[in-house]
N, C-alpha and C positions, 0 to 999 in steps of 0.2 A: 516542451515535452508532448503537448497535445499534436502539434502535427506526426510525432512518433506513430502516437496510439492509436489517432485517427487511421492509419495505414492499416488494409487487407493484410499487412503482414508483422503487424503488431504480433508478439508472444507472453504468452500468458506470465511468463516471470517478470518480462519489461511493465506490464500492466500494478503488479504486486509491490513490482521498486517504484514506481512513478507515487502510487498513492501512497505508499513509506513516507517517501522524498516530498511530497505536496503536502501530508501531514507534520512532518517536521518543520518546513518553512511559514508555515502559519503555526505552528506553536511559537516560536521562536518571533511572531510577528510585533514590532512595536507596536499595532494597537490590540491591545489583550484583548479587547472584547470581540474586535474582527473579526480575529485569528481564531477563537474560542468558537463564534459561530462557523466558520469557514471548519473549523476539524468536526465539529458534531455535523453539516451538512456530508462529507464526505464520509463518515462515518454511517452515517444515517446509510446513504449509497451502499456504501462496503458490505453491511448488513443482508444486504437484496439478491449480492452475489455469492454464485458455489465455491465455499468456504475450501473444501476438501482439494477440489481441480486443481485452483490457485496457489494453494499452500504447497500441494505436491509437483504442480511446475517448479516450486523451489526448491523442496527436496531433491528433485530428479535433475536439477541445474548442475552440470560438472564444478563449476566454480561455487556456489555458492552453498548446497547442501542443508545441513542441519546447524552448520555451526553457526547463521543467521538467527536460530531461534534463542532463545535465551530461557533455562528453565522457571526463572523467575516471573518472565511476562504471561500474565492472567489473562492479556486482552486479545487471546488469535483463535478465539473462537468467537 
């Protein structure tokens, strides 16, 4: 996925699903402790970026919208 995002024409909702998609396969990683630091480094990252841009790239996504969020998730701000 890095050569994706690497590209001048990476889009701000591919950015949003990449770090989803990177955070789920290190959770899910056989060595817990790895995976455990590998999601709090990317989080740490995710923290640094414009929260509002990002999330509304997904909003404004024809396909993907609002029914991605979930009201239950605490963790999208």
């Amino acid at each position: 996925f890095l050569n994706k995002l690497q590209k001048d024409t990476a889009r701000l909702f591919e950015v949003v699903y990449s770090f989803a998609s990177t955070i789920k396969i290190f959770k899910e990683h056989q060595d817990l402790d790895f995976g455990s630091k590998m999601v709090k480094r990317i989080e740490k990252h995710w923290k640094e970026w414009e929260h509002p841009l990002l999330i509304l790239s997904i909003i404004l996504h024809p396909d993907y919208k609002l029914e991605k969020f979930q009201s239950t998730n605490n963790n999208l701000t």
